[in-house]
C-alpha positions as CSV (number, residue, x, y, z in Angstrom):
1,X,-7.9,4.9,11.7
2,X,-9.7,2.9,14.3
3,X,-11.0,-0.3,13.4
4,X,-13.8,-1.7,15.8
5,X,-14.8,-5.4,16.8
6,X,-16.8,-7.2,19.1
7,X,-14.0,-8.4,22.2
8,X,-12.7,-11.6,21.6
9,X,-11.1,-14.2,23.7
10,X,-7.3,-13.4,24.3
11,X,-6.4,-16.6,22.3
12,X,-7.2,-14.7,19.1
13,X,-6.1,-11.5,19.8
14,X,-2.7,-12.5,17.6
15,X,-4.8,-13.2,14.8
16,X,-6.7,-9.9,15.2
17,X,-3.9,-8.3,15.8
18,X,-2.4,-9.7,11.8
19,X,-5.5,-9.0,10.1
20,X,-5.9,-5.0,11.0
21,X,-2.1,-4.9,10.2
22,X,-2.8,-6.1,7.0
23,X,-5.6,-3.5,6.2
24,X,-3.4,-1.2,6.9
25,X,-0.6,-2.1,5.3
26,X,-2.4,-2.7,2.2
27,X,-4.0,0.8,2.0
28,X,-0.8,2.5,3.7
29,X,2.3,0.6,2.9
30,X,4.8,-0.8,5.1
31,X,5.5,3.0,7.0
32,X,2.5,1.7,8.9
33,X,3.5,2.5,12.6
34,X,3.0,0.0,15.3
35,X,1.0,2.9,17.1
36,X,-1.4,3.0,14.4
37,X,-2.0,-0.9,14.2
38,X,-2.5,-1.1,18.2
39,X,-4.5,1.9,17.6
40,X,-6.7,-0.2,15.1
41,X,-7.1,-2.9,17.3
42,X,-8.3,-0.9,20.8
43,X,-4.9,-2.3,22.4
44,X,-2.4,-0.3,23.8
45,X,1.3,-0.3,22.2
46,X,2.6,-2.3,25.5
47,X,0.1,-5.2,25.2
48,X,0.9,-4.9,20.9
49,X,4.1,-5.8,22.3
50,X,2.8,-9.1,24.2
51,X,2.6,-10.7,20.8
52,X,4.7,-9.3,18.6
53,X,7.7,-7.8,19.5
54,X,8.9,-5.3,16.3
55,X,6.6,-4.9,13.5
56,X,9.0,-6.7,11.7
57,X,7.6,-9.6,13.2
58,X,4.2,-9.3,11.7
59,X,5.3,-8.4,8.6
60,X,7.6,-11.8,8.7
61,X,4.2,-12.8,9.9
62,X,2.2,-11.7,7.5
63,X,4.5,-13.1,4.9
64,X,4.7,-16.4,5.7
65,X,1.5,-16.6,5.5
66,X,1.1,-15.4,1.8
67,X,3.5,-17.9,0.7
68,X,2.3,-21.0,2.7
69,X,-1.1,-20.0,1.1
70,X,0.7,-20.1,-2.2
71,X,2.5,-23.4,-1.3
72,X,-0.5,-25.0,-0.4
73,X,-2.7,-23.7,-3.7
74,X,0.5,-25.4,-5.7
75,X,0.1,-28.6,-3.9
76,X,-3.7,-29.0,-4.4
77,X,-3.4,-27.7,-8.3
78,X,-0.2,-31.1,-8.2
79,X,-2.4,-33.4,-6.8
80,X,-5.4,-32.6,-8.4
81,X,-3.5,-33.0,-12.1
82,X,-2.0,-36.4,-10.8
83,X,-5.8,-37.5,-10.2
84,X,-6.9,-40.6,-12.6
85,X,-10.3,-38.5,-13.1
86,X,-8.8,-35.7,-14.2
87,X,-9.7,-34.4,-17.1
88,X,-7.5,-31.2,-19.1
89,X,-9.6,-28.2,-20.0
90,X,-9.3,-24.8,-20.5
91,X,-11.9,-24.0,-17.4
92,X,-9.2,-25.7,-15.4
93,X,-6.8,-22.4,-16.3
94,X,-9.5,-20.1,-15.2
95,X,-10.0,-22.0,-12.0
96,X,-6.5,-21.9,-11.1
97,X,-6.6,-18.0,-11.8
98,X,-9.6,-17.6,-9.8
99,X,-7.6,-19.3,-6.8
100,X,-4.7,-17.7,-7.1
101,X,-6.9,-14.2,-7.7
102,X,-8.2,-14.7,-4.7
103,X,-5.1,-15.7,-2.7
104,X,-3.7,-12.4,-3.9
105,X,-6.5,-10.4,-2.7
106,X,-6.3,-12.1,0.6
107,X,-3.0,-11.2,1.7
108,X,-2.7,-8.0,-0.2
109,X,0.2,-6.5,2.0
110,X,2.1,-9.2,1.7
111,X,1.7,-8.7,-2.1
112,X,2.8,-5.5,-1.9
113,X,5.5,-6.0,0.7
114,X,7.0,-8.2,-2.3
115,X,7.6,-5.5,-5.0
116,X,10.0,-3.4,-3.0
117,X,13.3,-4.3,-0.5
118,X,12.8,-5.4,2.4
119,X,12.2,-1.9,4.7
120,X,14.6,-3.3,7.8
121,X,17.6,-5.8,7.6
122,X,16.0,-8.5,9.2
123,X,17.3,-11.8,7.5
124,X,14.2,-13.5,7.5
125,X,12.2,-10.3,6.1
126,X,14.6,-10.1,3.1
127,X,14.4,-13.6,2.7
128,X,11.0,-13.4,2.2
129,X,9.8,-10.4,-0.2
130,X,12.4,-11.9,-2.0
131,X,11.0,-15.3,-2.7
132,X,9.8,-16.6,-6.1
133,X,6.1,-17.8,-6.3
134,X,7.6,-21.1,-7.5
135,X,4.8,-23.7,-6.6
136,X,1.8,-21.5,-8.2
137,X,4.3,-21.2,-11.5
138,X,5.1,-25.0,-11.6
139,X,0.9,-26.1,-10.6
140,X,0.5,-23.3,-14.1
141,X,3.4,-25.1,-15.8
142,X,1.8,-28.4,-15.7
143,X,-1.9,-27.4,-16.3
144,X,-0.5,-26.1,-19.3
145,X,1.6,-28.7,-20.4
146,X,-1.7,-30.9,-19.7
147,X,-3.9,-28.6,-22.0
148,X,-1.0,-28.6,-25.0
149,X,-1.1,-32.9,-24.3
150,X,-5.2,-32.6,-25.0
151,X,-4.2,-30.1,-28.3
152,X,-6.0,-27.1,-26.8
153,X,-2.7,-25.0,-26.9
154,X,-0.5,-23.8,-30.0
155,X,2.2,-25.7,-30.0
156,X,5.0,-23.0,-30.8
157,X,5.2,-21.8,-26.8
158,X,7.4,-21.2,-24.9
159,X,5.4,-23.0,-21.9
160,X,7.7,-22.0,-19.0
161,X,7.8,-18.3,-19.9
162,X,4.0,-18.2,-20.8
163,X,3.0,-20.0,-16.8
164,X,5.2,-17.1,-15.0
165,X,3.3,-14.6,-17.5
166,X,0.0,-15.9,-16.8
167,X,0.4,-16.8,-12.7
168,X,1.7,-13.2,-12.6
169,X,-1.6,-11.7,-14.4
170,X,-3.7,-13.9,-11.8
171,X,-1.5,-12.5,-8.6
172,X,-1.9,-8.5,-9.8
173,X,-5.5,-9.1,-10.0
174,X,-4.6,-8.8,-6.0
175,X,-3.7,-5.0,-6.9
176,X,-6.9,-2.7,-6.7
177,X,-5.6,-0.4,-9.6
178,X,-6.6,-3.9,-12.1
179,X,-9.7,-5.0,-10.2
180,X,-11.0,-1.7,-9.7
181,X,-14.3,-2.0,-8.7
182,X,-15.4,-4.9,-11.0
183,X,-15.6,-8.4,-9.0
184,X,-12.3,-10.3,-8.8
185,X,-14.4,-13.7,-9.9
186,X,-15.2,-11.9,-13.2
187,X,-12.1,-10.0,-13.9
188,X,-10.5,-13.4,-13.9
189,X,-12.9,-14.6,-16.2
190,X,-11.9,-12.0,-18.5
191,X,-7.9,-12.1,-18.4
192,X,-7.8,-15.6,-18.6
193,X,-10.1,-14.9,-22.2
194,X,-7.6,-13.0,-23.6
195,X,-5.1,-15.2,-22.2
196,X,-6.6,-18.3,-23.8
197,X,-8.2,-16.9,-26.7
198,X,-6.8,-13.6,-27.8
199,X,-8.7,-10.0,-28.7
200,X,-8.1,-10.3,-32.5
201,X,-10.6,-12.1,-34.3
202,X,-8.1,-13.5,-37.0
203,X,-4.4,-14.0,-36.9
204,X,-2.0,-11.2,-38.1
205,X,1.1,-12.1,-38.9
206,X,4.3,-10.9,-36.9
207,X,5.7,-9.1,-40.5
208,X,2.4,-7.2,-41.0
209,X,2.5,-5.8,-37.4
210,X,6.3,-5.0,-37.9
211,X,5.1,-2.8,-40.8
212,X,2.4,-1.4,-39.5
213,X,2.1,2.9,-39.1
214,X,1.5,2.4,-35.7
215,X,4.3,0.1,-35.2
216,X,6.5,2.8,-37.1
217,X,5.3,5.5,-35.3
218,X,5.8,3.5,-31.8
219,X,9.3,2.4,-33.0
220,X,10.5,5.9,-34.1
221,X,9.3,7.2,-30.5
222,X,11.3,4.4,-29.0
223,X,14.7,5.5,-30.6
224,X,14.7,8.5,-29.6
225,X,14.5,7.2,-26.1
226,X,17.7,5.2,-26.8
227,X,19.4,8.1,-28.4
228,X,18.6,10.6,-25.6
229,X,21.7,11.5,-23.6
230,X,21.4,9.7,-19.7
231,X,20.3,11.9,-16.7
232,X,22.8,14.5,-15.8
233,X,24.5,13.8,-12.2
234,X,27.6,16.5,-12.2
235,X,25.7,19.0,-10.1
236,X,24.1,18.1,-6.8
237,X,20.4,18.8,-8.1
238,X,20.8,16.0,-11.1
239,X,22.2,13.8,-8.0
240,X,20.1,14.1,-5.6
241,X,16.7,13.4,-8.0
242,X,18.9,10.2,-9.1
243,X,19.2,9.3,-6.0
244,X,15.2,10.2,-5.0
245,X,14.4,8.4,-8.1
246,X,16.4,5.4,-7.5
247,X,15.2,4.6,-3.5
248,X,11.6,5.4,-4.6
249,X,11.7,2.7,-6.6
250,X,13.7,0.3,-4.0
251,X,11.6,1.2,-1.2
252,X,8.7,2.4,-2.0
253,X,7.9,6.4,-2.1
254,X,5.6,6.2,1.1
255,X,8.7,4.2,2.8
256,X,11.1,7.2,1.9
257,X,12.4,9.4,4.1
258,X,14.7,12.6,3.1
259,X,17.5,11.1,4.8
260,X,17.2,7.8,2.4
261,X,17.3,10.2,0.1
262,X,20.5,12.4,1.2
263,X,22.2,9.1,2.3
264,X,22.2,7.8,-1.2
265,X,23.2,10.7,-2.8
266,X,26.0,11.9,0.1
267,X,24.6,15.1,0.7
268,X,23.2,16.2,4.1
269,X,19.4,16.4,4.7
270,X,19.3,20.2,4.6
271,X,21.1,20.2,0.6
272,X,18.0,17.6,-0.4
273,X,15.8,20.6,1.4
274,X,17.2,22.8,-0.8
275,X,17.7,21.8,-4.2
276,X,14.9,19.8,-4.4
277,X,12.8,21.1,-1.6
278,X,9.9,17.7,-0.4
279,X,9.4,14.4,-1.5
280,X,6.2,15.3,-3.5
281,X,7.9,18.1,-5.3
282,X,10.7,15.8,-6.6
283,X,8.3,13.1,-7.4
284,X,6.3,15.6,-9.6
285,X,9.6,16.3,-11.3
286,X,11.0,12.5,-11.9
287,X,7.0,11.6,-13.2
288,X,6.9,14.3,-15.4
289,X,9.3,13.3,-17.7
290,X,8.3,9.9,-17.4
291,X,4.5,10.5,-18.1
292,X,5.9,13.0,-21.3
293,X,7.7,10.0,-22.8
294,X,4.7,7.5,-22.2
295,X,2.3,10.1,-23.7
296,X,4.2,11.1,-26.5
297,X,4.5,7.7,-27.5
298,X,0.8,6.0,-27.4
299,X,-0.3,9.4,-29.1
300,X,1.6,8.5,-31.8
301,X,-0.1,5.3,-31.9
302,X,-3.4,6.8,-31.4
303,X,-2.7,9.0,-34.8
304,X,-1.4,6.5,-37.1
305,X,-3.4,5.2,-39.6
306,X,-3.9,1.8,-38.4
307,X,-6.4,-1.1,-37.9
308,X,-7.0,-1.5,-34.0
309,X,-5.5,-4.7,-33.5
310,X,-2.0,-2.9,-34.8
311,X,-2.3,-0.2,-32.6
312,X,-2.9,-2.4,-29.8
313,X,0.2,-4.0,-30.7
314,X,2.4,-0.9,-31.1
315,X,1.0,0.0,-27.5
316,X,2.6,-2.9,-26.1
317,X,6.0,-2.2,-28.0
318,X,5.6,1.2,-25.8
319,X,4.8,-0.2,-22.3
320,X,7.9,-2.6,-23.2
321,X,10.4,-0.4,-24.0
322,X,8.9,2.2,-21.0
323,X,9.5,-0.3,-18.7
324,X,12.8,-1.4,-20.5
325,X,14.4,2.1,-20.5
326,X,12.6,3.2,-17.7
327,X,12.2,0.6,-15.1
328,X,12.7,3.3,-12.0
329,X,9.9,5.1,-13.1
330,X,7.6,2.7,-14.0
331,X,8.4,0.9,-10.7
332,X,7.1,4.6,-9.0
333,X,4.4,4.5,-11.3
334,X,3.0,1.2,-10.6
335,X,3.5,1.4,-7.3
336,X,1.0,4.6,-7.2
337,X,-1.6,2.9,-9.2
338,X,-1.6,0.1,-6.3
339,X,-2.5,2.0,-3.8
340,X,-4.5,5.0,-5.1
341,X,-7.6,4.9,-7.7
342,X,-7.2,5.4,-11.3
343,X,-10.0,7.9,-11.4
344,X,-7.8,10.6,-8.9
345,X,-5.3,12.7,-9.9
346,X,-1.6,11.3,-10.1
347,X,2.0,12.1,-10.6
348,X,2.6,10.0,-14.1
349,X,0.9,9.8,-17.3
350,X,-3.1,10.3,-16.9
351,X,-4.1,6.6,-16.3
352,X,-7.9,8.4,-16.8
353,X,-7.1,9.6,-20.1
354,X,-5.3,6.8,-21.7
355,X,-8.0,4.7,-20.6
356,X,-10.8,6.4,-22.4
357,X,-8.4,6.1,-25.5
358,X,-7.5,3.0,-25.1
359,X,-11.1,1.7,-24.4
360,X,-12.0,4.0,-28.1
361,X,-9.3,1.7,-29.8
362,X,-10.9,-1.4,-28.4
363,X,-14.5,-0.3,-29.2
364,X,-13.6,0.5,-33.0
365,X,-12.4,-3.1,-33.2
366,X,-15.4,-4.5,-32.3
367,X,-16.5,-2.7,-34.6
368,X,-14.9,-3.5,-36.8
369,X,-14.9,-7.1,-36.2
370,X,-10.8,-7.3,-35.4
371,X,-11.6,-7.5,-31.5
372,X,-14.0,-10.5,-30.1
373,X,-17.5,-8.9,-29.0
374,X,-18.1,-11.7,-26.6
375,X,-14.8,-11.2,-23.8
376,X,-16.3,-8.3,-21.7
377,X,-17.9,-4.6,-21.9
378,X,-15.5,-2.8,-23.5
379,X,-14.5,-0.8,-20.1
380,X,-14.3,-3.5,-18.5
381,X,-11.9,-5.4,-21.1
382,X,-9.8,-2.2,-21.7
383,X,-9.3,-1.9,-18.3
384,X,-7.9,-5.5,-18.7
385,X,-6.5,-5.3,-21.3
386,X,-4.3,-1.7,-20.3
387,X,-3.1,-4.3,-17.6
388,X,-1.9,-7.3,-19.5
389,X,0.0,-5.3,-22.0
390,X,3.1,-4.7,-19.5
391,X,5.2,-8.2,-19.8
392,X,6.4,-8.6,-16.0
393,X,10.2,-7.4,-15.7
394,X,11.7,-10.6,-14.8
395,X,10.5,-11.6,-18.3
396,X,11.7,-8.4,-19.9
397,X,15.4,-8.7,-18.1
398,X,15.7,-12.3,-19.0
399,X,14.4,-12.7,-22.5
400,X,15.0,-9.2,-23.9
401,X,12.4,-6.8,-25.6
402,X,11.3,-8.5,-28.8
403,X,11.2,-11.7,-27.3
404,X,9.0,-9.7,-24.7
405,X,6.6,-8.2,-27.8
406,X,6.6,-11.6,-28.7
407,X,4.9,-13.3,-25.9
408,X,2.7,-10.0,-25.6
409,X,1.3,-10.9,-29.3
410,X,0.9,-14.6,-28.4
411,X,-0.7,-13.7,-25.4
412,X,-2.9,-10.8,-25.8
413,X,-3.4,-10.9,-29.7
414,X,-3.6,-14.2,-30.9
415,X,-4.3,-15.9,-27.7
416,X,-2.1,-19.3,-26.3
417,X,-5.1,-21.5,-27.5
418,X,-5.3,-23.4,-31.1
């Protein structure tokens, strides 16, 4: 790939050299070579090396960056809120989303770089893809706590857990498989809708979604997850797809190699060859299963005799407990949808197809007057909304799965405004 500019003055050429790295990176993942970057930016590998030395450099580089821009959006958001004319609102939420929306999209392979282990052990690298947005979650935290001071927010929140959900939402809108191809500015507008003010039209109580058919039918799907016998690893094959599936998730499936792969499971290269032949045939294996349980379980939502708003809800007890029993998988999964369209074939569970259902469920509800006409066109909102139903992990691992379909409802159902 060969990425062509007008010639600029050697002082820049560091600068041009970190933003075709980054186009790369973002499109390829971190396996992108050196070769190919000097390639992109008409410099041979020597003179690459003139300014940076390793491409760990420029992905240190390119990470600092990301989270100085972050810093620096959590300062402004602080000083702005300490302002004598400022003045709580719920546009102020959207505005923070749009910025930190758009930081996201900026720095894309830095974003990415962050969901996986650092590929080298560079100390600084590690350090780095490691590190917590904490000044865009605490600038969230306090516009928050300023709208619940003005009475815009429901008062039963748990603030702190609700501005790491909703800064999260704003960063993914970074990821092309949620922005698709609809502007980031407007995408934003409709998250932080749902965000603010829910997709149901009234508010359900938590004890009629418990009983719900589709909550049932989700539920009964679930146990059987939890009462499924774990992976088999006695015999090298179980192994070696154990191993596959665990460093695909750690580092990325682009970033591993067959010798990753072997080293983990303490076989030699030419056993992984043979029991479980490439890295794309193995991939199709571990996804399969996955994409069977995900399937099986939102079809049973999709057939229960339910209102829309309750299937919508037993969907998110799915993507919960997918991500709960699964979180290898998913990790794979999500991963794909980052860096390839929706709309192409993939590995996992037929993004396309769950779309169009979901997007059925959400046009029946308006309707049906459960789901607010006014948020977006429905493709557009169930393309939102298919992203805001997975609670990020950190939340899932700390407060457990029904406090996680708990902040789901609050969030996506009823909305976090009075």
């Amino acid at each position: 790939m060969r990425i062509r500019n007008a010639p600029r003055a050697e002082s820049s050429r560091r600068e041009e050299i970190l933003q075709h790295a980054a186009i790369l990176i973002a499109s390829s993942g971190p396996q992108t070579s050196l070769q190919q970057i000097a390639d992109a930016t008409d410099l041979q590998l020597g003179s690459l090396y003139h300014h940076f030395r390793s491409k760990d450099e420029i992905l240190v580089e390119l990470l600092r960056r990301y989270h100085a821009d972050l810093d620096r959006i959590g300062e402004v958001t602080q000083q702005a809120l300490d302002a004598p004319q400022y003045r709580p609102a719920p546009e102020r939420l959207t505005e923070l989303g749009a910025t930190i929306a758009a930081c996201a999209i900026r720095h894309r392979a830095a974003l990415q770089l962050t969901f996986y282990e650092a590929p080298s052990g560079n100390p600084e690298l590690k350090e780095l893809v490691r590190r917590r947005p904490v000044a865009i979650n605490r600038a969230m935290l306090d516009t928050l706590r300023a709208l619940r001071w003005t009475g815009v927010l429901r008062r039963n929140l748990d603030l702190p857990v609700t501005a790491d959900r909703t800064a999260q939402t704003m960063l993914h809108v970074g990821l092309d498989a949620i922005r698709h191809q609809a502007p980031a500015e407007r995408t934003v507008e409709v998250l932080a809708g749902i965000l603010l003010n829910g997709l149901a039209t009234t508010e359900t109580s938590d004890d009629r979604l418990d009983a719900s058919n589709a909550f049932t039918a989700a539920d009964n799907v679930v146990r059987t997850w939890i009462e499924q016998p774990g992976p088999a690893h006695a015999d090298t094959a179980g192994r070696v797809r154990a191993a596959a599936r665990t460093e695909f998730a750690r580092r990325g499936f682009e970033t591993t190699t067959l010798r990753d792969i072997a080293a983990a499971a303490e076989v030699g290269v030419g056993t992984v060859h043979r029991v479980i032949g490439s890295k794309d045939e193995v991939l199709a294996t571990i996804m399969r299963s996955f994409g069977e349980h995900v399937i099986e379980g939102w079809a049973s939502v999709f057939r229960s005799d339910s209102s829309p708003v309750e299937k919508l809800d037993a969907m998110m007890w799915i993507n919960i407990n997918t991500l709960h029993h699964y979180p290898d998988e998913f990790k794979i999964q999500l991963a794909w949808l980052r860096q390839a369209s929706p709309n192409t074939a993939e590995p996992g569970w037929h993004f396309t197809q769950q779309l169009e259902h979901l997007a059925a469920v959400v046009s029946e509800g308006i309707d049906d007057g459960e789901i607010r006409p006014d948020i977006a066109p429905v493709d557009q909102l169930a393309q939102c909304v298919i992203s805001v139903q997975w609670i990020p992990e950190n939340i899932l691992l700390d407060r457990g799965t029904r406090a996680a379909l708990q902040l789901g409802r609050d969030t996506v159902l009823r909305g976090i405004a009075r």
